[in-house]
N, C-alpha and C positions, 0 to 999 in steps of 0.2 A: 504494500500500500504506500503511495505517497502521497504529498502535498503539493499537487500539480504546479504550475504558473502560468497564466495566460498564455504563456508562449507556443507552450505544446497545442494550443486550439491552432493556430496557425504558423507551427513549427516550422517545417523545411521548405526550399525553394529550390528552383533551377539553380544551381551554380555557373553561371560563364565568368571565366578569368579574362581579361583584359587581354583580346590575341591570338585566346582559345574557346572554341566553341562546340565541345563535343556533344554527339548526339545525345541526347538523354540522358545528361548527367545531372547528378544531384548532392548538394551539400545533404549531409544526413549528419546525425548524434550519433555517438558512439551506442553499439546495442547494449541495453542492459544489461545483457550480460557481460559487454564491454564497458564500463565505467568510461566517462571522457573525464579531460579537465579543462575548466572554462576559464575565460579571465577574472573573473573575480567570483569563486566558488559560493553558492550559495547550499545551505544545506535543503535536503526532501529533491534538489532539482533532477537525478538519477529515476529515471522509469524502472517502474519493478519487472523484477525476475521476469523472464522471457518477452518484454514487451522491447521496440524500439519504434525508431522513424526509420523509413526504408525509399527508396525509390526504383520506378521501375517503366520505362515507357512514354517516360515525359510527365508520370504524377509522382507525387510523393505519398507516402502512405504512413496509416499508424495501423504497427504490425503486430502480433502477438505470437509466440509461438511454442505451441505444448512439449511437454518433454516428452509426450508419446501418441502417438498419432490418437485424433478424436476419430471416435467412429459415426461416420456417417448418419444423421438421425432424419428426425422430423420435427424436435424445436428447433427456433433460431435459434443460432447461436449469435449473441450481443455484445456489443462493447457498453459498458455503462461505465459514469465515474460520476461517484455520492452521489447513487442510488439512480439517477437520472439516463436516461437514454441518449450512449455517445452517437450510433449509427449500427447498422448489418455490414458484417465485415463479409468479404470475398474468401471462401477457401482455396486451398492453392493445391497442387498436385499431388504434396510429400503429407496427404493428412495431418498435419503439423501446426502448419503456417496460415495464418486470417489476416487479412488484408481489408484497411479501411482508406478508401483516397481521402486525405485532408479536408478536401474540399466538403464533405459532405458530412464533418464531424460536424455535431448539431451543437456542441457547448461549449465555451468560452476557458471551461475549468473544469481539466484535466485528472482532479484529485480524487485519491482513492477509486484507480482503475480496476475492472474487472470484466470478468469473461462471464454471463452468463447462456444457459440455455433451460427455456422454459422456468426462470425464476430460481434454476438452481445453479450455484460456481462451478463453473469446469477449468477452471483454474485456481481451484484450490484441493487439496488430498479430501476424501471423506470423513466426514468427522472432526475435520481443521476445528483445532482450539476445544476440544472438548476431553473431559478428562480422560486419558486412556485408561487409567489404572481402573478406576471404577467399571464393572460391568453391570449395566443396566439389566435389570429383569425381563423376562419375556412379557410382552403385552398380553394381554388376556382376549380371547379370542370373541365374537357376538354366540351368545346360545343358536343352536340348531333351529329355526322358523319350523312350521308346522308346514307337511306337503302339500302343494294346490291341489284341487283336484285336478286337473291335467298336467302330461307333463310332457311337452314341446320337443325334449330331448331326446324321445325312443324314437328311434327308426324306423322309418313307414314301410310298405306292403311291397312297394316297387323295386327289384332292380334296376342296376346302372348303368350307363356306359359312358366312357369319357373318351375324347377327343380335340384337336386343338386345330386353331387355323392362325394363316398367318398371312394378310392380308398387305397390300403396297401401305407403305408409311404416310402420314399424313402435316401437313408443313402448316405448324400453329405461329399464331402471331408473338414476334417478338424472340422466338428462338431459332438460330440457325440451322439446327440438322433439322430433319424430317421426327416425326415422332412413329413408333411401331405401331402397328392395330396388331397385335397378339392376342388371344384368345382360349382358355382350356374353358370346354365345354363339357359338364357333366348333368344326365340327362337322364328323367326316369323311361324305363324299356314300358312299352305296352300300354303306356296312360293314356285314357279316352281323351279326344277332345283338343282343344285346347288350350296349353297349361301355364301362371304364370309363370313369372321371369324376375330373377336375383341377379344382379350383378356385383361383382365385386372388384373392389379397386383398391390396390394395396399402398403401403404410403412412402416415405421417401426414406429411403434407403443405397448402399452401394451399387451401382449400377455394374460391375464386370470384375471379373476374376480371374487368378492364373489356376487351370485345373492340375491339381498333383501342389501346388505350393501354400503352405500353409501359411495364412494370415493376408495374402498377396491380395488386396482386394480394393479397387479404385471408384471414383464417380463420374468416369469419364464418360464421354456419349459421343462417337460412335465406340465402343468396344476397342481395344489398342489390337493389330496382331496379335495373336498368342493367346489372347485372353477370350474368355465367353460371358455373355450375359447371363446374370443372377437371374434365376426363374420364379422371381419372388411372388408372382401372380400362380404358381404354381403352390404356392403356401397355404390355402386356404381349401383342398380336394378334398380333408376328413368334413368342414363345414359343408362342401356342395354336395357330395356324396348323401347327408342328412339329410337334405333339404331335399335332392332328387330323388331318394327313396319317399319322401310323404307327397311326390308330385311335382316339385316345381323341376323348370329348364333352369340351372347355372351357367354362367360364364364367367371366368376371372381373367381379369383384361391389365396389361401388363402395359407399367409405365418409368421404366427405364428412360426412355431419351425425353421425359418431363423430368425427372430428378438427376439427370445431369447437366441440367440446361435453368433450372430453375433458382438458381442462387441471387440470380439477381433480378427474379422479380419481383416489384414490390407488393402483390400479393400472397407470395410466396407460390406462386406457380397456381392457385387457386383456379382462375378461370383459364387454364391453360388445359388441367385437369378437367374441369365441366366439357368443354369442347373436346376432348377425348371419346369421356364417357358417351356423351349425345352422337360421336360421331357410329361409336359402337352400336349403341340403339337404332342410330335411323339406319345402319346394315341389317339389322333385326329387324327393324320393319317391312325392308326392302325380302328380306328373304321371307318373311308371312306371308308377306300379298303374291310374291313367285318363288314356292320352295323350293322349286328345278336348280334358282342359279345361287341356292344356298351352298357352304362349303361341307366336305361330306361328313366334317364334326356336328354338324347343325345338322344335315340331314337324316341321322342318327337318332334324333329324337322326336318327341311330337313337335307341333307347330307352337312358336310362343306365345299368349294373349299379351300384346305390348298396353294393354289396357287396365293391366294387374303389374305393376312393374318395383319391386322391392330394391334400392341400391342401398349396396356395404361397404362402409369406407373405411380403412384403417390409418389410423394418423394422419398423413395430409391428405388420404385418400377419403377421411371422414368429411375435412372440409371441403374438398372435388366432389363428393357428390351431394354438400350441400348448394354446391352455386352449381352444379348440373341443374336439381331441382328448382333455385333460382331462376336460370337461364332460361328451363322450360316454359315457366310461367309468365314470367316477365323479358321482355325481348332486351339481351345485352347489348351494348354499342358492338357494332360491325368491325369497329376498325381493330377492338382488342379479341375478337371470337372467332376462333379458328371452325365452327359450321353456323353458318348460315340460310339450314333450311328450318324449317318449322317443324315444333315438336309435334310428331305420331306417337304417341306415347301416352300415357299417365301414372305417374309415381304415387304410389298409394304409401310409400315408409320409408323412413331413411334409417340404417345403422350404424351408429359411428362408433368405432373402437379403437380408446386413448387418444383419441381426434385433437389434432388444431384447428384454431379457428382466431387465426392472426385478425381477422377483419369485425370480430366479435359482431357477425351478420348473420344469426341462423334466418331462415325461413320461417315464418309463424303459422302458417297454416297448414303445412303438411305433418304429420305426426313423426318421430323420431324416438329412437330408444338409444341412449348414448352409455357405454362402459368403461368406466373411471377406473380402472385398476392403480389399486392399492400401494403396491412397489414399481409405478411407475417410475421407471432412469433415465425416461426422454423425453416424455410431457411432463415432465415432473410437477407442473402447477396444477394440471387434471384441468386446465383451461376446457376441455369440454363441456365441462360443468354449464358455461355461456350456453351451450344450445337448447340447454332446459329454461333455466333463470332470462336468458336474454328474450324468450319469445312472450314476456311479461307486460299485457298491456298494451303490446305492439297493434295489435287484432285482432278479431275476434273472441278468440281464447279457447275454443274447442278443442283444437289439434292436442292430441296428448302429446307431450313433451316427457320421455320418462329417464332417470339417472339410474343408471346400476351399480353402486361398488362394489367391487370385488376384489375383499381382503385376500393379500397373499398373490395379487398375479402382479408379475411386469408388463412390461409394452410388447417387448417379441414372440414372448413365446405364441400369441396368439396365429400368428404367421410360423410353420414350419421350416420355411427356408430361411428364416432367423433365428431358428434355435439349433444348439451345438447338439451335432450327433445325430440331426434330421436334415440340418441343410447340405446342400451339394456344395455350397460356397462356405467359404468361415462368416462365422456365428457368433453370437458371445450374448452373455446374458449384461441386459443393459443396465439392471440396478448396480449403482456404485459401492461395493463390495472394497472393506478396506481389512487388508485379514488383521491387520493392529487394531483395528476401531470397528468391529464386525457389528453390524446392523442387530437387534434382538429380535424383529421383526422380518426383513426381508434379507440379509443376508443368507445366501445359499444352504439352503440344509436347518434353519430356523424352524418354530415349530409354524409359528404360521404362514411360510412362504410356500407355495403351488408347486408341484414339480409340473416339468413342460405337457405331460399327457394329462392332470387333473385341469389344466389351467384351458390349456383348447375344448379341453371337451364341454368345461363351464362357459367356454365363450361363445361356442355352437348350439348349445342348450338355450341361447339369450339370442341370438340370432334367428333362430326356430320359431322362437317365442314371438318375436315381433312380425315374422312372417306372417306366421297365422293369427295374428290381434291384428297387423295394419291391412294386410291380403286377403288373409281368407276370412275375415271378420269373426271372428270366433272370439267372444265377450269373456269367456270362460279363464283366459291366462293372462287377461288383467292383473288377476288378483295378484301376478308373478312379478308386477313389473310395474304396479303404480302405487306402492308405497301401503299397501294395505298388509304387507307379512308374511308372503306364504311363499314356499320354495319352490323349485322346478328340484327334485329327487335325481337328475339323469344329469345336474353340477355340483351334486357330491364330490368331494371333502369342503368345496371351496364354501365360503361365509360368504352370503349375498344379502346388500339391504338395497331397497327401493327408497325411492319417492316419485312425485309427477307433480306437472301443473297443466291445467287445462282437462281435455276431458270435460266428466260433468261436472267441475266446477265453475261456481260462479264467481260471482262479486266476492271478495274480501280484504284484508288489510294487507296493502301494498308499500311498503317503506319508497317503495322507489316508483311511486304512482303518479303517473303522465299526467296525471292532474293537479297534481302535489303531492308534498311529501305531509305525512299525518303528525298531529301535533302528540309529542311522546315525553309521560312524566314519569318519574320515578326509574328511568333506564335514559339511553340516549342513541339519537337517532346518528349515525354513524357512516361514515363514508365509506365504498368497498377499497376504493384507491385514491390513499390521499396521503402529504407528505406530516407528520405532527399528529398532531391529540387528534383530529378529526377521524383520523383511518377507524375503524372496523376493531383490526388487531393491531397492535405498537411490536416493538423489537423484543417485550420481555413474554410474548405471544411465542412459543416455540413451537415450529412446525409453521406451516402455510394451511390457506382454506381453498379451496377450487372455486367457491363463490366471490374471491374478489381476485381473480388473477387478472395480471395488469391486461391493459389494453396497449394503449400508445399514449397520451397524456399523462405528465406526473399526480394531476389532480382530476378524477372524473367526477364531473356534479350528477348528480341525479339517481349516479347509480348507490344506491343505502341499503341497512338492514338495522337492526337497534338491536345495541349492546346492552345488556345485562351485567352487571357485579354488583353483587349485595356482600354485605358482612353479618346478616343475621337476618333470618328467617319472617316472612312477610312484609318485604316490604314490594311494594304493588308497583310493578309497571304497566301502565295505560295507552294504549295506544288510539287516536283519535283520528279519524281520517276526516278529509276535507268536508264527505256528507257521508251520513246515515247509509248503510248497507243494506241490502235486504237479502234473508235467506231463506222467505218461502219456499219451499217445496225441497229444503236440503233435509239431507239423514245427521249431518256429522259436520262437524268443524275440524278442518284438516291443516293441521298447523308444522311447519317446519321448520325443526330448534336446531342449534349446531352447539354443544358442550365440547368442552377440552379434550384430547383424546385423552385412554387412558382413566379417566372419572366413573366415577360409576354413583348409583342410585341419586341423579338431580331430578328433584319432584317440582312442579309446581302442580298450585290448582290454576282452572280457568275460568274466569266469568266474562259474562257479555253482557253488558247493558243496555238498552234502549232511549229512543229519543227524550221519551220522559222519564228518563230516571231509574224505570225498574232494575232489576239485576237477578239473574242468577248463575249458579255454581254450574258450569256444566258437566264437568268431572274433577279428575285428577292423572295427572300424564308424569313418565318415570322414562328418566331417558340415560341409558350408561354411554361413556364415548368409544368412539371407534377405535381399536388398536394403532396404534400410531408410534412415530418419533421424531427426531428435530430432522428427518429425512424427509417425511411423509408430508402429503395435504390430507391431511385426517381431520379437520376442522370441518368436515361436510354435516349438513342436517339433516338429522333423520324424519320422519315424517310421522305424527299421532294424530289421532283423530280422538276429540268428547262428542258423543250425540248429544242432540238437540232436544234430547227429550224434556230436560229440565227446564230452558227457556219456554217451550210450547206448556209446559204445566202452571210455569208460574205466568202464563198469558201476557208474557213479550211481546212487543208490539214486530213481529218478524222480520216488516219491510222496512224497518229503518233501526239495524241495531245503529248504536252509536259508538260505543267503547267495547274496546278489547281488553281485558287485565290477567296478567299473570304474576300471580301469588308467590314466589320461593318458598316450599318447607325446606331448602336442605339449608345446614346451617349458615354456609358460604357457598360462594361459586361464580360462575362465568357462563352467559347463552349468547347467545346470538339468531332471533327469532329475524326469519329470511320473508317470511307471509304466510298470512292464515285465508281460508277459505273456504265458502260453502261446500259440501261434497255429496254425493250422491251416485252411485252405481252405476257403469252404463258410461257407453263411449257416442256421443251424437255424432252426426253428419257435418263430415269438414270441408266443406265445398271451401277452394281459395279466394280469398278477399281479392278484388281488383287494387290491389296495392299502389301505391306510386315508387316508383323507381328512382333511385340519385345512384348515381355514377360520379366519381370525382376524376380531372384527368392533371395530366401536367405539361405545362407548357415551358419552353426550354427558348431562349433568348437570351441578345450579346447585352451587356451593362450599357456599351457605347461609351464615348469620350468625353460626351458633359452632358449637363440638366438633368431632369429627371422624364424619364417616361412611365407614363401608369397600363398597366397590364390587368386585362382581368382572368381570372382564374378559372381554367372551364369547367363548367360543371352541367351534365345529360341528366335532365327529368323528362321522367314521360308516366304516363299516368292520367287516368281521366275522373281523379278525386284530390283531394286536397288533404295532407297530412305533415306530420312534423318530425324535424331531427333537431339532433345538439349540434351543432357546428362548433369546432374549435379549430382557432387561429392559433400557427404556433412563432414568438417570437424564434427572428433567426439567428441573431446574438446571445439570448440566455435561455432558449429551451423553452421557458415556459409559455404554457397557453392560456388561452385565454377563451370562452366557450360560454356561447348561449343560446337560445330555442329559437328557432328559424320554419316559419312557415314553408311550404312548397308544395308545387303542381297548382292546376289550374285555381286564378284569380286571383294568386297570391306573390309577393314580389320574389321569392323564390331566395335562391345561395348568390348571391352576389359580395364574391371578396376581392374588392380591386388592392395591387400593387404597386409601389413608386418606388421605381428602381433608378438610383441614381448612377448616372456614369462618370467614368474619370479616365485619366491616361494614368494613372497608375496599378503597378501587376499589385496581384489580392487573388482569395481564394473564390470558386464560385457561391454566390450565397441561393440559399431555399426560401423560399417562402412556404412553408408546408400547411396545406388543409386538414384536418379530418370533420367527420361525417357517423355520426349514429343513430339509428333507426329509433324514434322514439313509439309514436302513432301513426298509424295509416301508411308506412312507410316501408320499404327495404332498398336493403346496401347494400350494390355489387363491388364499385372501388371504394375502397371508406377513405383512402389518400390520397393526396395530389397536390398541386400547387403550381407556383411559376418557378423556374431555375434559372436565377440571371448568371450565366457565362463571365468569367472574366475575359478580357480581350485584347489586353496588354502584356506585351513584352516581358518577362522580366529583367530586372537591371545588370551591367555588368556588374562585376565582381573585379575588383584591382586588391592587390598586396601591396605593401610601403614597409620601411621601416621606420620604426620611431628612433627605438634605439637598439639597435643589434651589434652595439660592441660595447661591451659594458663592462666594469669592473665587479668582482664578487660580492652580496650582498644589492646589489641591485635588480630591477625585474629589465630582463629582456621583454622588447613590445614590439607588435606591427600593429599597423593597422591597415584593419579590413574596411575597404570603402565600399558605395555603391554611385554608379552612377548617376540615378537616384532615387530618390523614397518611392517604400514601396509601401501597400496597406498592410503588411503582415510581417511578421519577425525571421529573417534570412539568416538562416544560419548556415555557417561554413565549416568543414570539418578538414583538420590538417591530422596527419600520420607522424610520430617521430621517427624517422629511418635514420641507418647507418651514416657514421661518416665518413665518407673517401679519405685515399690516401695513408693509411695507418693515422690520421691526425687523433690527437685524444679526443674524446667525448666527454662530455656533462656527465654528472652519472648521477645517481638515487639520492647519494649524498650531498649533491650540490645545490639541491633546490628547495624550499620551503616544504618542511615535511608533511602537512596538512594538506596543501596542494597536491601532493607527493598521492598521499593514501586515497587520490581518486583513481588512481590510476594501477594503483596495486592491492592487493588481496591481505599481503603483509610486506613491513618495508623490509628488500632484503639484506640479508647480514651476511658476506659482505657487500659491499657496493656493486651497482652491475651499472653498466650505461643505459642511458636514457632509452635507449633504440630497442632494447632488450627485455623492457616492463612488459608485465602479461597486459594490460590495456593501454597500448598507448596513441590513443586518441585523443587530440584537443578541439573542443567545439565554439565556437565563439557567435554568437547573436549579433547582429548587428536589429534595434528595435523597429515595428511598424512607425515610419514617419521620419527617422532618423538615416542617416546617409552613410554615417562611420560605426565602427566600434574597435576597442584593441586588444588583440590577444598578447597574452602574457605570458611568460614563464617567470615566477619569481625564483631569483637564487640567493643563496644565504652566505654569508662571510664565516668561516670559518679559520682556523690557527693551522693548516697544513699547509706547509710551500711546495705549489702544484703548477704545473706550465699551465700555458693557455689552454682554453679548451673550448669545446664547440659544440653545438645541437643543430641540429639538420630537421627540416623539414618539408613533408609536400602534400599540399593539396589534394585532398582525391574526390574523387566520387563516389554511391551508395557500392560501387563494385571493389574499391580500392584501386580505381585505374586514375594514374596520376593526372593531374589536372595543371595544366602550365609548368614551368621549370618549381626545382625546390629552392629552396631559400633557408638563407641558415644565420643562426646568433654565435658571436666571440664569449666570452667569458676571461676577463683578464685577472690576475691573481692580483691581490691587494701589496701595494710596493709597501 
């Protein structure tokens, strides 16, 4: 960790020496793990362990890099410093190395860098800072739930047959290579009629392999010689195979040349993904209506009904087939959609497993069942969680939205060609396993972590499940999967809890309600991402919650839930919404609390009050927490219901309760009540809202050499109703935003954020103006980001050497100085090498120079003296500031009591490669007469 200095936001520059003008060269900082020394050393100014400035191409870069290669995932991986979002770094070839261009670091201040992905360090060991010696006790696992009556997970009537096809590639917008159409097809034998259709789409993972070399595994797209592509779409046969034995057609559709091409979209490949999938379907369609010119994998089975159409996304393939389903309903901009014809189809479910959802944009009206695994090591914030919680209020509110946890599984093993010992490629299991600091919970071999065959088969069991609840309408495996208790028996051993929103709920207390937020006493009403006392959970909150994983703003308004801590028993939290509720015709008040993991028997009672006053008890709710640790998002909410009976006895006025209260019996503790709601049996009819559409795009322009020009920022609505988002503007100097409620679609003034970009003749980095966009009401969001990017278009300055004084007597500092032709907007830094000196002449050595200075440059001072040219870092770096023309680099030396000839230090400019830059240039050092 350091203490950044402005410098590092606009660190390095072109280097040209006065003379010399090599291609693509760059002043750069010594790497951190190269210590430099500057002219006048300031302490914290050394970037930490594996970080540097780097150049490459004509940009410069802030780099990072692991001491062992990261394996390929599907979080982002992030630069943040104090806490805030630096930018998405670029990875590089050697799994290793991330790369962020300058230009596009988003903060000013540098300090306390880190690597994250999905809200966890990956640049840090597991466990960092936590006591070793102590071993935590094993979490205590949920009691065994009572079995449904149905159970989704035995194996239907039909056999199988599997086959694959492999169709011309398809050329999506915004990436270079072609994309594959791949296909495995598994298929029930003999089914009447015809049958629906699953698709599955697996998520972002290593794209190519050396076969016979272990570990040898890249993200390259097209495939190098030598190597083969991952058949990670092949990962998922034991799920189709279930699914094609109870009737339906599979197909698992492979997307390799989207994850190796995707790193730098700023969807994260999202609608890159939807145009895959749709491109797949409308082949489906084409081979229904002529099964002749279907491929003879498809001809293998019955006909599809593309009218029953189930997609399964796993990690980024969760959020791909939620903007497929997007896409279908609502028409995307053309210019970012790799198909263009119109959906033949209708998606009746989405299943997303361990899903991103970088654009926190579910769909609201089509139903979803999302599975949050427990020892997630790649989503690690269970970010999913959005596709339940975000569809809140958005519309209608029908669509069932259900969360699954599933104690004890990770992210791969759901996929077989990402688990070791089933894949044909290397595997590894993705929880961060530290054998000094071994997890109690999901460290390998724990009592409640999953082995790979308990963990697919419970994944398949929940994928069944929502088949036949969102496809074949069967009411009956509800009760499996909307937080009402009951097991599916066929995901034995694994610990599964529910909840839902929507469905037959109605009207209830909404912390984060489109309308307002409810007035909250005796608890408080709490932010899910926010910087200070406002957040939800603080720092002394161990572990993460999936209900407030970040978005892209450091503070997000609107989105809340009300915290709870009491010190002693009864004291009443209230929650008040804007108006009176009504729950005629409900059974049950369906409330979802989140306690600390780890807790056990937190009781409250519940009451609700009415307009006038009355009140009663509805029951009493007992909730113990989920098995967790400071690894885990275990802070999820489980879901209780009190019936209604005792409000309808004491002749509550129904349609307008008014307060919500929740009582504490336990003596102390900690909740987090996410919303409560009327509830009732029974899934109605989710015909999709005519939603309005926003799109955000971004527009890219030169600064130009003076005034200012105003730019507006493009933003695609379409839509033939009127509804609302949050709009946040992000400053482009400090990061932060700034965000309020924004009408749009027809008769309203819509997104309108103009820019004033001013120009200059001097060189500076490119600056952002960055948008975002969230679906409040009547709304959804395809691009949630965009803006204008004003280009820098200036030169940068030369670079001249001088000397001030470079013949000095002992105890004085050697100087040049570094000029600029002239000012530039950002801080130009130069890096000089100390090299040998010609001719047998002596050299400076370790001893001759201020030893403070000295220790930037070495590990230990060595004993005895070595020459300067000979340190293990010897890099000197020198700034010259934004605005300023000069600076001078120094060597200071020290007078000492030995009579020593003359001596000398050599130096030379180089570049990020170490290839010299202009001749070197060298300082005297005369002995004291």
């Amino acid at each position: 960790m350091i203490r950044g200095r402005r410098a590092w936001a606009t660190a390095i520059a072109v280097l040209t020496v006065a003379g010399v003008a090599p291609t693509g060269a760059y002043a750069a900082p010594a790497p951190p793990e190269i210590p430099g020394a500057t002219a006048t050393p300031h302490a914290g100014d050394a970037l930490p362990p594996g970080w540097r400035i780097a150049g490459e191409n004509g940009r410069s870069h802030l780099e990072w890099r692991a001491p062992e290669p990261v394996p390929m995932g599907d979080a982002r991986v992030e630069f943040r410093a104090n806490g805030a979002l630096v930018g998405v770094p670029e990875p590089q070839d050697d799994g290793r190395t991330f790369r962020l261009p300058l230009e596009e670091v988003r903060t000013t201040d540098l300090g306390d860098l880190a690597v994250e992905a999905a809200g966890r360090r990956i640049d840090q060991a597991p466990g960092a800072g936590a006591n070793r010696k102590a071993k935590p006790p094993a979490p205590k696992l949920p009691p065994k739930l009572p079995a449904g009556t149905v159970d989704p997970g035995k194996p239907g009537t039909y056999a199988t047959t599997t086959g694959e096809y492999d169709l011309p590639g398809v050329k999506l917008p915004g990436f270079p290579e072609r994309v594959e159409m791949r296909g495995v097809v598994v298929a029930p034998k003999k089914a009447p009629g015809k049958r629906p259709i699953a698709l599955f789409l697996h998520g972002r993972h290593a794209t190519c392999y050396v076969p016979g070399k272990d570990g040898e595994a890249s993200g390259d797209w097209p495939c190098a010689k030598g190597s083969k592509p991952i058949p990670s779409h092949r990962g998922y046969l034991r799920d189709q195979k279930l699914l094609a034995s109870q009737g339906y057609v599979t197909v698992s559709i492979s997307a390799n040349g989207i994850n190796g091409q995707d790193w730098n979209a700023e969807d994260g490949g999202a609608q890159a993904r939807s145009s895959l999938i749709r491109n797949h379907l409308g082949r489906w369609a084409d081979w229904a209506a002529k099964p002749a010119s279907a491929p003879a994998a498809v001809r293998k089975g019955p006909k599809a009904d593309l009218s029953r159409v189930l997609l399964v996304g796993h990690s980024r393939g969760g959020e791909g087939v939620n903007r497929a389903v997007m896409d279908s309903l609502y028409q995307p901009p053309a210019a970012q959609d790799g198909y263009r014809s119109k959906a033949r189809w209708n998606i009746r479910g989405t299943v997303h497993i361990g899903p991103t959802i970088f654009g926190h944009n579910p769909v609201p009206d089509v139903p979803s069942l999302t599975i949050l695994p427990g020892c997630d090591g790649d989503v690690s914030d269970l970010q999913g969680q959005v596709f339940t919680d975000g569809t809140r209020g958005v519309s209608r509110g029908k669509a069932l939205h259900s969360s699954v946890y599933m104690v004890g599984a990770n992210h791969n093993y759901f996929n077989t060609e990402w688990t070791p010992g089933q894949a044909q490629a290397p595997a590894d299991d993705d929880f961060w396993h530290d054998e000094e600091a071994p997890d109690p919970l999901c460290s390998p071999g724990a009592a409640g972590r999953l082995t790979a065959d308990q963990q697919h088969k419970a994944g398949a069991t929940y994928i069944a499940a929502a088949a036949r609840l969102f496809v074949g309408g069967d009411d009956r495996v509800r009760q499996l999967v909307d937080g009402t208790g009951r097991r599916a028996p066929s995901a034995d051993p694994a610990r599964v809890l529910t909840h839902a929103v929507g469905g037959n709920r109605s009207a209830g207390f909404l912390p984060d309600d489109p309308q307002g937020p409810p007035k909250v006493t005796g608890a408080r009403l709490c932010d899910a991402v926010a910087p200070g006392r406002s957040a939800c959970m603080g720092e002394k909150d161990p572990g993460r919650s999936p209900h407030f994983a970040f978005w892209r703003p450091e503070h997000e308004a609107g989105r809340r839930a009300v915290a709870l801590d009491w010190k002693k028993p009864g004291t009443v939290a209230r929650v008040t919404p804007k108006k009176p509720v009504s729950v005629k015709g409900a059974k049950s008040l369906a409330l979802r609390v989140a306690v600390p993991p780890n807790t056990s028997g937190t009781r409250f009672d519940v009451h609700v009050k009415d307009a006038k006053g009355k009140r009663a008890k509805l029951g009493s709710v007992k909730i113990d927490g989920l098995p967790g640790t400071d690894r885990t998002s275990s802070h999820w909410a489980q879901e209780v219901r009190v019936p209604l009976t005792a409000a309808v006895r004491a002749e509550l006025d129904l349609g307008r309760i008014a307060h919500l209260e929740l009582t504490p019996l336990s003596s102390s503790g900690k909740a987090w009540l996410m919303d409560a709601w009327s509830w009732k049996p029974g899934i109605p009819a989710t015909p999709a809202a005519p939603l309005t559409r926003v799109d955000i795009g971004r527009l890219t322009v030169k600064e130009g050499d003076s005034g200012f020009r105003t730019y507006q920022v493009p933003v695609r609505t379409t839509g033939k109703n009127a509804g609302t988002v949050r709009l946040y503007v992000i400053d482009p100097d400090t990061g932060t935003s700034t965000g309020k409620l924004v009408k749009v679609g027809p008769g309203t003034a819509g997104i309108k954020v103009e820019v004033k970009v001013e120009g200059n003749k001097r060189y500076g980095w490119d600056k952002a103006y960055d948008v975002l966009v969230k679906a409040v009401q009547g709304t959804v969001i395809g691009a949630d980001a965009g803006g204008v990017l004003a280009e820098n278009d200036d030169p940068m300055p030369k670079v001249t050497v001088k000397p001030v004084a470079d013949d000095v007597t002992e105890g004085s500092p050697l100087t040049w100085r570094i000029s600029l032709s002239e000012k530039a907007d950002v801080d130009i830094w130069t890096v000089a090498q100390l090299i040998p000196v010609p001719d047998g002449r002596p050299e400076l050595s370790t001893a001759d120079v201020d030893q403070e200075w000295l220790s930037q440059l070495v590990e230990e001072v060595p004993n005895p003296a070595i020459p300067l040219s000979e340190v293990e870092y010897g890099t000197l770096w020198t700034t010259v500031e934004a605005g300023r023309t000069s600076a001078d680099l120094t060597v200071p030396t020290i007078r000492d009591q030995v009579k020593e000839p003359t001596e000398y230090v050599r130096l030379q400019l180089t570049d990020e490669e170490d290839a010299p830059l202009g001749p070197p240039f060298e300082g005297t050092v005369r002995d004291t007469p």
